[in-house]
Every structure is written in C-alpha cells, then in structure tokens.
ROSE-4610 file (N, C-alpha, C; in Angstrom, 1 decimal, always signed):
// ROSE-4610
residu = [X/X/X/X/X/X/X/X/X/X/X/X/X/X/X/X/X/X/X/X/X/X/X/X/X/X/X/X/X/X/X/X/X/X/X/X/X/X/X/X/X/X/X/X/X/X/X/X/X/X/X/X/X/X/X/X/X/X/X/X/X/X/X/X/X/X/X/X/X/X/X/X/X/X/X/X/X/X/X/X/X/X/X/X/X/X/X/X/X/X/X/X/X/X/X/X/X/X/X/X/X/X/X/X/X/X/X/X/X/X/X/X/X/X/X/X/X/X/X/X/X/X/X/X/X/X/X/X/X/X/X/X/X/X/X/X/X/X/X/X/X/X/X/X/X/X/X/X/X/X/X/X/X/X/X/X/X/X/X/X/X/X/X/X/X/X/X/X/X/X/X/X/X/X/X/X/X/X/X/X/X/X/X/X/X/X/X/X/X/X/X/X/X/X/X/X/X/X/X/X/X/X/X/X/X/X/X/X/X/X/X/X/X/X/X/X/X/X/X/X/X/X/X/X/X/X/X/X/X/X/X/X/X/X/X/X/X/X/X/X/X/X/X/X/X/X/X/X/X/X/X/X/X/X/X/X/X/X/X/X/X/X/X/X/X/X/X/X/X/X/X/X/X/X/X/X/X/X/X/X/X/X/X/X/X/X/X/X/X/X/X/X/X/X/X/X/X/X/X/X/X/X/X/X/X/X/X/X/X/X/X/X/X/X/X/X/X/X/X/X/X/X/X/X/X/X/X/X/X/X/X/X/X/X/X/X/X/X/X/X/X/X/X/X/X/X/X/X/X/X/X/X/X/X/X/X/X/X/X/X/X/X/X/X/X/X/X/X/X/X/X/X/X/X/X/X/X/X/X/X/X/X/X/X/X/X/X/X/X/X/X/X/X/X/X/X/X/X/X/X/X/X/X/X/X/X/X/X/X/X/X/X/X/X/X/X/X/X/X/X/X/X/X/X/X/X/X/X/X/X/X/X/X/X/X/X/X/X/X/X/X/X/X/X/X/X/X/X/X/X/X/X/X/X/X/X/X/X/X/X/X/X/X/X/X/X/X/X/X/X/X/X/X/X/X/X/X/X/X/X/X/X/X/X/X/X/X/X/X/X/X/X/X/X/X/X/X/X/X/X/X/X/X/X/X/X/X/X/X/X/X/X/X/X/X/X/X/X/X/X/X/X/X/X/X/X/X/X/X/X/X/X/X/X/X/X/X/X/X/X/X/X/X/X/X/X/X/X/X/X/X/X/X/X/X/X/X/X/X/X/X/X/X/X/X/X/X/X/X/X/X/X/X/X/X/X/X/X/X/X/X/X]
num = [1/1/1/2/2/2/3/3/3/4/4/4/5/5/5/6/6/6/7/7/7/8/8/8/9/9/9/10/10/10/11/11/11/12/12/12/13/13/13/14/14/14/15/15/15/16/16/16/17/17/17/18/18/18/19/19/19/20/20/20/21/21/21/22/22/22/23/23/23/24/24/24/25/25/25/26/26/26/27/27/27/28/28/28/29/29/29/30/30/30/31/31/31/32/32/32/33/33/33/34/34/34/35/35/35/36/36/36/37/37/37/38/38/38/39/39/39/40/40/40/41/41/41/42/42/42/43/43/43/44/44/44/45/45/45/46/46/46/47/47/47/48/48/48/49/49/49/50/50/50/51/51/51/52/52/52/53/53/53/54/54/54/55/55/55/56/56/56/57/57/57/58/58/58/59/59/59/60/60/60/61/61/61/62/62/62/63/63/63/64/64/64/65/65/65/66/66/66/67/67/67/68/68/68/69/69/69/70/70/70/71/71/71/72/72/72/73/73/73/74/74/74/75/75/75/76/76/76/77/77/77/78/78/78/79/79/79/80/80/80/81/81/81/82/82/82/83/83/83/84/84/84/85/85/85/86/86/86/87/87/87/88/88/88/89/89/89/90/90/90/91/91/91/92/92/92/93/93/93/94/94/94/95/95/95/96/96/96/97/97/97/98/98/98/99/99/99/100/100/100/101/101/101/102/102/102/103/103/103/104/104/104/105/105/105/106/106/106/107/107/107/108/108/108/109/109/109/110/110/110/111/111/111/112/112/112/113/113/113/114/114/114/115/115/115/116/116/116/117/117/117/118/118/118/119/119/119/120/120/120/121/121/121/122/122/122/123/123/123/124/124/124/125/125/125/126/126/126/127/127/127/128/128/128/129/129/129/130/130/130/131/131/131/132/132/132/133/133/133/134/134/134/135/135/135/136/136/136/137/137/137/138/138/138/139/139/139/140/140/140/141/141/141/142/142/142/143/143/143/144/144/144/145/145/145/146/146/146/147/147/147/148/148/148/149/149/149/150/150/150/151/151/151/152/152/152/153/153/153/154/154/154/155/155/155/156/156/156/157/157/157/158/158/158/159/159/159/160/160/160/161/161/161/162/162/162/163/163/163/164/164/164/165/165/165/166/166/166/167/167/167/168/168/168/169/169/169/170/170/170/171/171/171/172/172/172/173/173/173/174/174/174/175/175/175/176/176/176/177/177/177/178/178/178/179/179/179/180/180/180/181/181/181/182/182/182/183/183/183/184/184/184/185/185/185/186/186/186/187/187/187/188/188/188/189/189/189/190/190/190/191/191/191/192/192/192/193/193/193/194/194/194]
x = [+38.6/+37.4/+36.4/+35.6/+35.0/+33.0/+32.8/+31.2/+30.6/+31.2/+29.8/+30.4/+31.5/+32.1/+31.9/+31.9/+31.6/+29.7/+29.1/+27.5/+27.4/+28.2/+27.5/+28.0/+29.6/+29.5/+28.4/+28.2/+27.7/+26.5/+25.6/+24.3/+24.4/+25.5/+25.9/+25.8/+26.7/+26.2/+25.4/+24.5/+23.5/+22.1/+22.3/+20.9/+19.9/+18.4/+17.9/+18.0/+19.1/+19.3/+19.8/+20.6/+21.1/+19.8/+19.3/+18.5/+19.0/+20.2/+20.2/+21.8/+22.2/+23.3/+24.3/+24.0/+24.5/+24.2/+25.2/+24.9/+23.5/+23.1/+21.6/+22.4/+21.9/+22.5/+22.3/+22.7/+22.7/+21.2/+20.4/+19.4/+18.4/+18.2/+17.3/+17.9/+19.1/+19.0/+18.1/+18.2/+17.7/+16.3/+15.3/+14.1/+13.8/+14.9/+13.9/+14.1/+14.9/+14.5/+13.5/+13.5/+12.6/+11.3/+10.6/+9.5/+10.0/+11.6/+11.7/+11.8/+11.1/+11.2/+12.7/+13.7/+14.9/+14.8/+14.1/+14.7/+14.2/+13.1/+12.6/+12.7/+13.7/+14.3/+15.5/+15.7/+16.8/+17.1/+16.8/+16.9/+16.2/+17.3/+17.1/+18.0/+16.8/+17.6/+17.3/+18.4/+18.5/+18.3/+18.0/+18.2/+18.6/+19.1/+20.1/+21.0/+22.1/+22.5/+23.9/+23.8/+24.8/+26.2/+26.5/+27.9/+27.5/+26.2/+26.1/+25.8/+25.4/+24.8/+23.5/+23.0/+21.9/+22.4/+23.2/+23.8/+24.2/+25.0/+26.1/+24.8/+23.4/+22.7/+22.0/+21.8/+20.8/+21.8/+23.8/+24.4/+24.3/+24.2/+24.4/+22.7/+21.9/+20.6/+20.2/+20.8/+20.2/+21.1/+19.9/+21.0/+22.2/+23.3/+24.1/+24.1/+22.8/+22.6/+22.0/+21.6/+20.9/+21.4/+21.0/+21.8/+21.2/+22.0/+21.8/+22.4/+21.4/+22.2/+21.7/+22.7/+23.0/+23.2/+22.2/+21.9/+22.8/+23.1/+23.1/+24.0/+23.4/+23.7/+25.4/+25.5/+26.6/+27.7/+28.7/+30.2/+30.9/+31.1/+31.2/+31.2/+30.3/+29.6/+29.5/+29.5/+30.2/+31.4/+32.5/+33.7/+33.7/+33.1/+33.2/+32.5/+30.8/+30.5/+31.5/+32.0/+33.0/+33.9/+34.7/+35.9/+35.2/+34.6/+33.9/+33.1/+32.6/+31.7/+32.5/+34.2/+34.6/+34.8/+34.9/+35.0/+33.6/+32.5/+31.3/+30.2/+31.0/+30.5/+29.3/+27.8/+26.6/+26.3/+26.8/+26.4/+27.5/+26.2/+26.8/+26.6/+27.3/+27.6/+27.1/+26.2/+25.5/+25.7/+26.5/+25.8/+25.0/+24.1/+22.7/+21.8/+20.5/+19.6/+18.0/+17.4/+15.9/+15.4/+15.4/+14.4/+14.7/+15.5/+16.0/+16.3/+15.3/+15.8/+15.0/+13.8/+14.2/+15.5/+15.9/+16.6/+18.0/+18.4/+19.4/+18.8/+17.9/+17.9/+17.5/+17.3/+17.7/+18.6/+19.9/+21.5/+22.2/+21.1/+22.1/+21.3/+20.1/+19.5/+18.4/+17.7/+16.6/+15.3/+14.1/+12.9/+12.3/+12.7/+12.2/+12.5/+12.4/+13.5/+12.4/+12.5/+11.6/+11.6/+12.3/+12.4/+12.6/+12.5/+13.3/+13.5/+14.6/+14.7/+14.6/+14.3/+14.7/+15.6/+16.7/+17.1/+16.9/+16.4/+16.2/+15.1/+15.9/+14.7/+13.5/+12.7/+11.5/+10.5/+10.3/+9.4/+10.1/+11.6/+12.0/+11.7/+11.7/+11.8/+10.4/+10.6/+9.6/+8.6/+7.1/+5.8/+6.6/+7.0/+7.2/+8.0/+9.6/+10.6/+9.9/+9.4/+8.4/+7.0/+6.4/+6.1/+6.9/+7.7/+8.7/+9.2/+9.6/+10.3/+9.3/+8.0/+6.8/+6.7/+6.7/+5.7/+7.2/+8.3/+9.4/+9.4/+9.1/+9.5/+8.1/+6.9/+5.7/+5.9/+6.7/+7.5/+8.1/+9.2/+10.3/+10.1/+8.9/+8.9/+7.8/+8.2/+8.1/+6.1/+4.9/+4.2/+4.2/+3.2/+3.6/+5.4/+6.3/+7.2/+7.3/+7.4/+7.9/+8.8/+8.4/+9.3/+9.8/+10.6/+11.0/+11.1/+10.8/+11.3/+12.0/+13.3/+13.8/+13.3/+13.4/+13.0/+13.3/+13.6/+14.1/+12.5/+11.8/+10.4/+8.9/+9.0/+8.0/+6.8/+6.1/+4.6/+4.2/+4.7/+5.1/+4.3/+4.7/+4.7/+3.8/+3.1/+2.1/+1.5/+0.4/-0.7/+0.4/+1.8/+2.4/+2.6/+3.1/+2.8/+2.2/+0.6/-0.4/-1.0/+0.0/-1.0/-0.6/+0.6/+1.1/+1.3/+1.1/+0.6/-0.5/-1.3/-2.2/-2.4/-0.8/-0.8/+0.6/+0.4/+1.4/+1.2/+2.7/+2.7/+4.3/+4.2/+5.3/+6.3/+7.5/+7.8/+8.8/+8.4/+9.3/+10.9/+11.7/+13.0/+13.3/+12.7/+13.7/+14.9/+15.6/+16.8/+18.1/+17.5/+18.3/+18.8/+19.3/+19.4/+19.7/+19.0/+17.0/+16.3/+15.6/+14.4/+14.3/+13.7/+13.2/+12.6/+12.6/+11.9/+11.5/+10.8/+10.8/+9.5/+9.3/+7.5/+7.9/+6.8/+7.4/+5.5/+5.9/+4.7/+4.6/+3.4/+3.3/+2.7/+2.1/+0.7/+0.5/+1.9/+1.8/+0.4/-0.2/-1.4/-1.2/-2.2/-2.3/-1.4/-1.7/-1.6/-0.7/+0.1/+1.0/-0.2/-0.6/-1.4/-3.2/-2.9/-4.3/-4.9]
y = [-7.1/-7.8/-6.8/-6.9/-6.0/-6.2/-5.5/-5.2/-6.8/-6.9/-8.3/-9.6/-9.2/-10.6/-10.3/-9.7/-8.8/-9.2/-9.0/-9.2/-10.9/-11.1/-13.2/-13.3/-13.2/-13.9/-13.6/-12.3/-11.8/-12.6/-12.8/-13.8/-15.0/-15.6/-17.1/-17.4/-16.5/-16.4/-16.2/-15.2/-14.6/-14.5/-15.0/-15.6/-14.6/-14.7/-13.2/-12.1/-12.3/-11.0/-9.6/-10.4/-9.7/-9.5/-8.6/-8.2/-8.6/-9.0/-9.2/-10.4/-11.2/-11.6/-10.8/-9.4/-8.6/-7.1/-6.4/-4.9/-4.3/-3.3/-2.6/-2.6/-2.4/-2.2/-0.5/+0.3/+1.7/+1.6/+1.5/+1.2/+1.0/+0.1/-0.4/+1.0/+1.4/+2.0/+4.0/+4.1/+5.1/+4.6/+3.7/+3.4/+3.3/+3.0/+3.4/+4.7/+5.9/+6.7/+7.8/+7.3/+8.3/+9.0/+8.7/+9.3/+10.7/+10.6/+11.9/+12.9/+14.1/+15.4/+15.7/+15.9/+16.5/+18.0/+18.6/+20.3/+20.6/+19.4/+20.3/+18.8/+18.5/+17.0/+17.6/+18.2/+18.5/+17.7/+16.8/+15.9/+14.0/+13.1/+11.8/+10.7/+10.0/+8.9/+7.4/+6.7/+5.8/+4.6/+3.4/+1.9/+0.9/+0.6/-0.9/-0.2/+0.6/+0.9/-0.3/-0.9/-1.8/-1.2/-1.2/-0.4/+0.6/+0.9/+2.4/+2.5/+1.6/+2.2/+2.8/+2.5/+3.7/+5.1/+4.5/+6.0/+7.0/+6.5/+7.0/+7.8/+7.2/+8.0/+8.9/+8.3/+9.9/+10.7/+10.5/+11.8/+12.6/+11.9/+12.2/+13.5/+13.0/+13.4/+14.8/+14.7/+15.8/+17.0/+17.7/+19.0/+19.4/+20.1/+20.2/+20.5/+20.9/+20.7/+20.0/+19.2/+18.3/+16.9/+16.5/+16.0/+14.8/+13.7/+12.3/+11.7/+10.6/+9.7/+8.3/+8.0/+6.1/+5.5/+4.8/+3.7/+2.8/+1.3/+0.1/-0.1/-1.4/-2.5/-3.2/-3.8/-4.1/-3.7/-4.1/-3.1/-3.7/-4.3/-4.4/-3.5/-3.4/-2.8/-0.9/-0.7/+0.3/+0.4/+0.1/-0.1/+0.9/-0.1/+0.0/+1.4/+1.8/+2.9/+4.5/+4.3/+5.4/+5.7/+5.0/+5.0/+5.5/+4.7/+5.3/+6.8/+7.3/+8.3/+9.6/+9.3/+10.3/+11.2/+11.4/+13.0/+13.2/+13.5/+13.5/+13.8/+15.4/+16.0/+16.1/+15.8/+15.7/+14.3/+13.4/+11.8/+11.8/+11.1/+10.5/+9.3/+8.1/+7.2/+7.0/+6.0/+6.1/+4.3/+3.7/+2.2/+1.9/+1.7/+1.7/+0.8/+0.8/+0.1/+0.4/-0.2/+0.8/+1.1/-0.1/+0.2/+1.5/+2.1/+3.1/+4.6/+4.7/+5.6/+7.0/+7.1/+8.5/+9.0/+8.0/+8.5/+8.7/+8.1/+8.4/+9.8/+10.0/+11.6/+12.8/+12.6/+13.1/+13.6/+12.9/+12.9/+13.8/+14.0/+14.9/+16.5/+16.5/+17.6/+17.4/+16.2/+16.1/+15.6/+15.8/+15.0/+14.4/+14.8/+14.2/+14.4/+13.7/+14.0/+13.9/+14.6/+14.5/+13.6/+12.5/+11.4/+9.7/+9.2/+7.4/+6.8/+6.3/+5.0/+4.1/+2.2/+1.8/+0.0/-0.1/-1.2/-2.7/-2.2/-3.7/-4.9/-6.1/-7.3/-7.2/-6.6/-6.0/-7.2/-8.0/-8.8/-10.1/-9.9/-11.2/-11.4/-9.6/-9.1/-9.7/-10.7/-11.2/-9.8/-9.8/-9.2/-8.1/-8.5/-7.3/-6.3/-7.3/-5.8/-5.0/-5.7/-4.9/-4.1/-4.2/-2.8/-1.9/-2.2/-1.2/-0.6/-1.1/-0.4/+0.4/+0.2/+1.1/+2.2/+1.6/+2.9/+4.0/+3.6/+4.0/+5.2/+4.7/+5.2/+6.2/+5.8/+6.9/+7.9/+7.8/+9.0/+9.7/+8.9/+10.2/+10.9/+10.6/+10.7/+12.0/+13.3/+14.1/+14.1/+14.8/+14.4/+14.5/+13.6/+14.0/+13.3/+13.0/+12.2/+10.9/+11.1/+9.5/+8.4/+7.5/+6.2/+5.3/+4.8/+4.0/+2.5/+1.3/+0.4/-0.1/-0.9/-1.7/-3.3/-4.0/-5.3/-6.0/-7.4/-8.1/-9.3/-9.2/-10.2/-8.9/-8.7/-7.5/-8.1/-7.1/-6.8/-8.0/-8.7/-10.0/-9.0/-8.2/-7.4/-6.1/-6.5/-4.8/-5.0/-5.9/-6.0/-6.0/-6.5/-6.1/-4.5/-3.9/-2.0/-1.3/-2.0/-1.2/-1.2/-2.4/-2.6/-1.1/-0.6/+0.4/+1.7/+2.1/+3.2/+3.5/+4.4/+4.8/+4.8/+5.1/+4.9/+4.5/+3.2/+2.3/+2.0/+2.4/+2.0/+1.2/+0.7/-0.3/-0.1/+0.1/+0.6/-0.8/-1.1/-2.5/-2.0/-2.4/-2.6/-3.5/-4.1/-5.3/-5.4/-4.3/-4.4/-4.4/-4.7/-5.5/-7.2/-7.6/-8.9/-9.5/-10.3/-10.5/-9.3/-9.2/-8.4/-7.9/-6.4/-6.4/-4.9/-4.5/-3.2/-2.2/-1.2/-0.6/-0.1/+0.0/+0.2/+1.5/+2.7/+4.2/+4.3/+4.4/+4.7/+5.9/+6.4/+7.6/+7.8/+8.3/+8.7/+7.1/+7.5/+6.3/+6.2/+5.0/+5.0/+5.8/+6.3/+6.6/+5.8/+4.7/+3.4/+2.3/+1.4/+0.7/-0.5/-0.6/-2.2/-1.8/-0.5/-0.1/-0.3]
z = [+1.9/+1.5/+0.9/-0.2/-0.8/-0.4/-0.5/+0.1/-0.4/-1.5/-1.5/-0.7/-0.6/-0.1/+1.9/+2.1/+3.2/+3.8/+2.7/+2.7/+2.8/+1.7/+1.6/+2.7/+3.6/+4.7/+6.1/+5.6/+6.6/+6.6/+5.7/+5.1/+5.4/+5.3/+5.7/+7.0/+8.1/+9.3/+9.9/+10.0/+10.1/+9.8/+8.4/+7.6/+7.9/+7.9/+8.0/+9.0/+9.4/+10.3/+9.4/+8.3/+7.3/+6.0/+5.9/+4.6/+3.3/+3.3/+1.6/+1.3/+0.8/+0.6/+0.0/-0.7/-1.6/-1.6/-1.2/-1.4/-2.5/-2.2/-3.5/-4.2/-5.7/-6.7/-6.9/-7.4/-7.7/-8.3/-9.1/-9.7/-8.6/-7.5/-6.4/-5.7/-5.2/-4.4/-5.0/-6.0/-6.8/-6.7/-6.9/-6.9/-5.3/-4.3/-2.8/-2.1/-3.1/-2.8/-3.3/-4.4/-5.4/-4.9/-4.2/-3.5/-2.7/-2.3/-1.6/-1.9/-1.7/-1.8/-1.7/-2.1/-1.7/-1.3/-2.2/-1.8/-0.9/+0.0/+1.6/+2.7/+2.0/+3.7/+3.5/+5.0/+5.7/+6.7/+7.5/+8.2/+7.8/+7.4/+7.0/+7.4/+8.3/+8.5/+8.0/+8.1/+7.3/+8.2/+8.1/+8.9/+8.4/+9.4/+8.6/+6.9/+7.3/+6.0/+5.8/+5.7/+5.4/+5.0/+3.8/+3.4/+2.7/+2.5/+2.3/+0.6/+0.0/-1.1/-1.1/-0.2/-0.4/+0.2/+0.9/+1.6/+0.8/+0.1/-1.3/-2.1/-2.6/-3.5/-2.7/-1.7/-0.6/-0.7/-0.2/+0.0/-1.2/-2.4/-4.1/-4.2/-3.8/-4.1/-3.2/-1.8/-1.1/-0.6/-0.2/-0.4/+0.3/+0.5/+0.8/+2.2/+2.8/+4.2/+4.9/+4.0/+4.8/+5.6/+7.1/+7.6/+7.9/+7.3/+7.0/+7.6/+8.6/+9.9/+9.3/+9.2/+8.6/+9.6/+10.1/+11.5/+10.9/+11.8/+11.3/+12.8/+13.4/+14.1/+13.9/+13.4/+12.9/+12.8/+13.5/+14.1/+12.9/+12.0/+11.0/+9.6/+9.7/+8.6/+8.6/+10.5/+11.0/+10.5/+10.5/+10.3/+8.7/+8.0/+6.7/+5.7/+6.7/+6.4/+6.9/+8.1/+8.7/+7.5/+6.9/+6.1/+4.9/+4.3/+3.1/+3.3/+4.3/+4.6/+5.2/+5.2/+6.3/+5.9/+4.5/+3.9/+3.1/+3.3/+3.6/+4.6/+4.8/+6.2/+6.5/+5.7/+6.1/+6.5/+6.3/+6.8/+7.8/+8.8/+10.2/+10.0/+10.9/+10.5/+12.2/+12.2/+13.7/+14.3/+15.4/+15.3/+16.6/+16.1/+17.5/+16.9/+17.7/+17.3/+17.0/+16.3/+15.8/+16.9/+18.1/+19.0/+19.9/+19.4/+20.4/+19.6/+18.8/+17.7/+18.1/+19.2/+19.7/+20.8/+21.5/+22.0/+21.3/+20.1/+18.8/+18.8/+18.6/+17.6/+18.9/+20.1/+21.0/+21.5/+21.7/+21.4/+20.9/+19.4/+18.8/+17.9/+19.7/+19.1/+18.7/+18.0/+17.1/+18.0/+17.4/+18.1/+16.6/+15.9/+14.2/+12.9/+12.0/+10.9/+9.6/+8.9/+7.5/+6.5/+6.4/+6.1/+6.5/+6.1/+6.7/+5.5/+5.5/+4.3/+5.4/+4.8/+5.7/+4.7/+5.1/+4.3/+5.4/+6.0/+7.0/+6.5/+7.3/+7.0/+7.9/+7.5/+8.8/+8.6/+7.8/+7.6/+7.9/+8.4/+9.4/+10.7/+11.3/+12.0/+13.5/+14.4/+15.0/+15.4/+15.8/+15.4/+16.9/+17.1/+18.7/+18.2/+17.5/+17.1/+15.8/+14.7/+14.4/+14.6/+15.5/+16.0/+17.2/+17.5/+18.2/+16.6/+16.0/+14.8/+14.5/+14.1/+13.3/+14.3/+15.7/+16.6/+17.1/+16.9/+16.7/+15.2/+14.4/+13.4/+13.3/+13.7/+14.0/+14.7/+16.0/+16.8/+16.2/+15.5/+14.8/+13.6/+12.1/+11.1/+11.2/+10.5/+10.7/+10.3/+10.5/+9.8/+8.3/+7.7/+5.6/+5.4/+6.2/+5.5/+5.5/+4.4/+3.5/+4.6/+4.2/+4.3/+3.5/+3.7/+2.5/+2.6/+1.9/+2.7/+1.6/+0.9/+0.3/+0.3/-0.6/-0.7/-1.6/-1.5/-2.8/-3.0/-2.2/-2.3/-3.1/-4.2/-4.9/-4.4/-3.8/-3.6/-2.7/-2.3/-1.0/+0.2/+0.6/+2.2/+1.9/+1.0/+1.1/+2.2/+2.6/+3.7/+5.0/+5.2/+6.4/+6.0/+5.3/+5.5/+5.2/+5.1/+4.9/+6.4/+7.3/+8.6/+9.4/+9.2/+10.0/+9.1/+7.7/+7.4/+6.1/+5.8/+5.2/+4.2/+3.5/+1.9/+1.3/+1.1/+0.5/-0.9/-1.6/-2.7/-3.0/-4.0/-4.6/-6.0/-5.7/-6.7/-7.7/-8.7/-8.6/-9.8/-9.4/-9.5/-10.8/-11.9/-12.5/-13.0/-13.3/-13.6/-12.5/-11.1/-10.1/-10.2/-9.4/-9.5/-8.0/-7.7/-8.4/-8.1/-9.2/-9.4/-7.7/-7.7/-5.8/-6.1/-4.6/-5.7/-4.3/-4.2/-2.3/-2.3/-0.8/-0.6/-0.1/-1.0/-0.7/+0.4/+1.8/+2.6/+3.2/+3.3/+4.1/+5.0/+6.2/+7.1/+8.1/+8.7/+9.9/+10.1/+10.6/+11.5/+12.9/+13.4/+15.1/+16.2/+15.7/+17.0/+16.0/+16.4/+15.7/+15.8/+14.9/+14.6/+14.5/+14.0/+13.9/+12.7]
C-alpha cells in the first residue's frame, strides 16, 4: 500500500485524529521548514510525522550531525517510517506520545532540542491535550527555537498560536493541493494560556 492510500484510510477511520487525508507535498513540507536555522540545530524533533515527508526534507536539509527524532502515535505509520528511515543514521524513528515528550527526550540523554516541527491536527486537538502539547513543547524547545506548525486551513489558527507564543508568522503554501501552508512561531509564552 503506498503512503496515500495508507493516509486516506487512515483519514476515513480516524477522521481528525489524522492531520491530513494525504501525505505533505515536498513543496509544503520545504515551506514548514524554512524558518530553521540548519547550521546551528543539532537536535530536532518532529510530531505527528506520518510517513515522513517532512522527515525526508529535515534529513535532506540538516547537518550531518544533527539528531532528528520523528515522534508519531501510530504503529502504523511506525512501521512505515522504520523501513524508510533505516539507512539514515541521524533519524530516530520514535512511537510515543506528545504528552510525554520530556520524558521521550530524557530517555535518550536530552532535556531540549533546538527545534520542533509539528505535523499534528493541534487545532482538533480538545483545549486540555493542547495545552499539554504547548506547555510540553515550552519545556523542551530550546530558548529562541523555532517551531513549526504545518496546515492545510491558511491563516484559520493564528489567534490559536499567538495564544501560546510571541511571535507568529504564516507562511502560505499554494502550489500544494489544497492550498495549506505552516505557522513558523517563536518565544513560547511563560505560562501555557498566557
């Protein structure tokens, strides 16, 4: 079964648990990373990486030591990132869950990492698991690094991630399908809902 056919069932079942009916396109996944500094992120992790096209451009983009952990829920999708990713000695292929993402980078040595993408439906996400995700992701994100969020709804969710960091901006995507585009934020707030 190949990634999209892999994604729509996964969408059909699942409905917004799943972020998207269809893998990023190379294009979206290149526009939700563009905000990152590559030559000084040595440690980046990823959420909700589905089959790993964004994964595929962060391993493309960063440096050869830098060590890139691709979260994702889904023993599925697990399955699928492992095989694709196994000759690719800086990505780890991780399956856990956000709410538990200091003690992920605990595990394996870390207390914070200089980046985050994030490919998840955070704006499905009921108001509780997203602020566990935000004040989660305020713990681990190094200070001054970037976040990323992916999206197929443009400029829909600014005032949801302006609520949990400082400086949000939008980068829009049209030559995806559909149109979508990613919110590049920085300077968590203090407090998750401040």
């Amino acid at each position: 079964m190949n990634d999209f056919t892999l994604f729509l069932k996964k969408f059909i079942r699942h409905g917004t648990a799943i972020a998207s009916l269809a893998p990023s396109s190379r294009k979206l996944s290149l526009a939700t990373v563009a905000n990152i500094d590559w030559a000084n992120t040595h440690t980046l992790l990823e959420l909700g990486a589905g089959t790993g096209p964004i994964t595929a451009v962060i391993a493309e983009k960063a440096r050869p030591d830098c060590r890139i952990m691709a979260l994702e829920r889904d023993p599925d999708f697990v399955e699928r990132m492992k095989v694709r990713f196994a000759n690719v000695p800086n990505v780890e292929v991780i399956q856990g869950d956000v709410r538990n993402l200091p003690e992920i980078l605990a595990e394996r040595g870390l207390e914070s990492v200089d980046a985050v993408v994030s490919g998840l439906p955070i704006p499905s996400f009921p108001p509780d698991l997203q602020e566990a995700l935000f004040d989660n992701v305020r713990k681990v994100l190094k200070p001054g690094g970037p976040f990323s969020q992916i999206t197929e709804m443009p400029w829909v969710y600014l005032r949801l991630y302006r609520k949990y960091f400082d400086n949000v901006r939008f980068r829009f995507e049209p030559r995806n399908l559909p149109p979508a585009g990613a919110y590049h934020c920085s300077g968590p707030k203090a407090s998750v809902g401040a």
